[in-house]
C-alpha positions, -999 to +999 in steps of 0.1 A: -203+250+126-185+252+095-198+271+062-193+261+029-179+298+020-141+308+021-131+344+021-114+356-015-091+380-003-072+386+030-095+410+044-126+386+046-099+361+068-110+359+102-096+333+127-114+304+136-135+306+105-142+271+093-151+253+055-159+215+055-139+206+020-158+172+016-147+137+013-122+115-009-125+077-008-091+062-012-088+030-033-056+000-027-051+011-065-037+047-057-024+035-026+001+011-044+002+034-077+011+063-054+034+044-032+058+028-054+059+063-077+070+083-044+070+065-010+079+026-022+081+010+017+065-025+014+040-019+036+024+006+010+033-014-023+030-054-010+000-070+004+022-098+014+047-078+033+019-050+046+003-080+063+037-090+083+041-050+092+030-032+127-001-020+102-018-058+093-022-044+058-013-020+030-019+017+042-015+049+023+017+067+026+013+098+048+027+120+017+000+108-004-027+114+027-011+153+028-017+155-013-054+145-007-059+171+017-042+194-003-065+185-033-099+192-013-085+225-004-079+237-040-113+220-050-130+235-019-112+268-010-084+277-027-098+282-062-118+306-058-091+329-034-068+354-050-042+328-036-005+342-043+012+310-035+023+292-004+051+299+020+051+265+033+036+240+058+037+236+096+032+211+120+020+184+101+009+151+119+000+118+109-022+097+139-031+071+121-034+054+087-057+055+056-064+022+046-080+009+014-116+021+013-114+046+036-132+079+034-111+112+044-133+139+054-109+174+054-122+206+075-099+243+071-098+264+101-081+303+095-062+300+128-038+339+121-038+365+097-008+386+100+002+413+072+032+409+045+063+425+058+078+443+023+043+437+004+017+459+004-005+438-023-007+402-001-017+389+035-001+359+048-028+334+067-026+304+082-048+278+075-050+246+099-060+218+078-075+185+097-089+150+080-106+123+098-117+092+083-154+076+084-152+064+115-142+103+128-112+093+138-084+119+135-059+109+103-038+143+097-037+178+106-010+204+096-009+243+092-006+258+053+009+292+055-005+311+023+002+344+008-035+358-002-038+393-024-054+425-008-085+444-024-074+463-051-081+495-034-062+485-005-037+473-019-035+511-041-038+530-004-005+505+004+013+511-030+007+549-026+017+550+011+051+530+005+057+557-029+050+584-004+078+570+021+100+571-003 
């Protein structure tokens, strides 16, 4: 069941801990605003021609559908982390489309922890990120692969060891 708690630092990250982010209801507005900014296909920015596409309507573009998710996990997880940036994103999916009015409900799961080769101060974790819409259907999943800072104190026992080496 998921908790409403994410870990701060890479220590607390343990696999196949889970954080419900909550829910963002997606209006035709920013679908079209969005889509003719940075995706303009018609199906996204024209009723007319969405209508006459495999979809039957207008649909969010899947870029815009990634940037909600991403906007839930700051909201919901990422603030409060001593996050040190992102290394980038894998396996990202798209099963099917958001559609005006839709609800996207996003869930985190810590699926590896592995430590920072060359950097004693940061963790790297990956972070598989899933949305489903009202209906629980699945919408999009993909892996973030963030760099997260160590304790202090570990990270001085690191600093230390790597000035001993020396």
């Amino acid at each position: 069941m998921p908790s409403n708690v994410f870990p701060r630092y890479y220590e607390d990250c343990e696999i196949g801990q889970t954080t419900a982010l909550g829910s963002y209801t997606v209006t035709e507005e920013e679908i079209t605003e969005f889509a003719t900014k940075y995706d303009p296909q018609p199906f996204h920015t024209d009723e007319s021609a969405a209508k006459d596409s495999m979809f039957g309507g207008i649909i969010a573009s899947g870029w815009q559908t990634a940037a909600i998710c991403m906007r839930l996990f700051v909201d919901g997880a990422l603030k409060d982390m001593a996050s040190a940036g992102g290394r980038g994103v894998d396996e990202l999916r798209w099963y099917a489309p958001i559609r005006p009015g839709d609800v996207l409900s996003v869930q985190i799961e810590i699926i590896e922890t592995l430590p920072l080769e060359g950097n004693p101060e940061l963790g790297e974790v990956h972070v598989k990120i899933t949305g489903v819409n009202q209906n629980d259907e699945l919408i999009i999943s993909l892996t973030l692969l963030g760099m997260i800072e160590r304790r202090k104190s570990i990270r001085s026992k690191g600093v230390e060891r790597s000035q001993e080496e020396e």
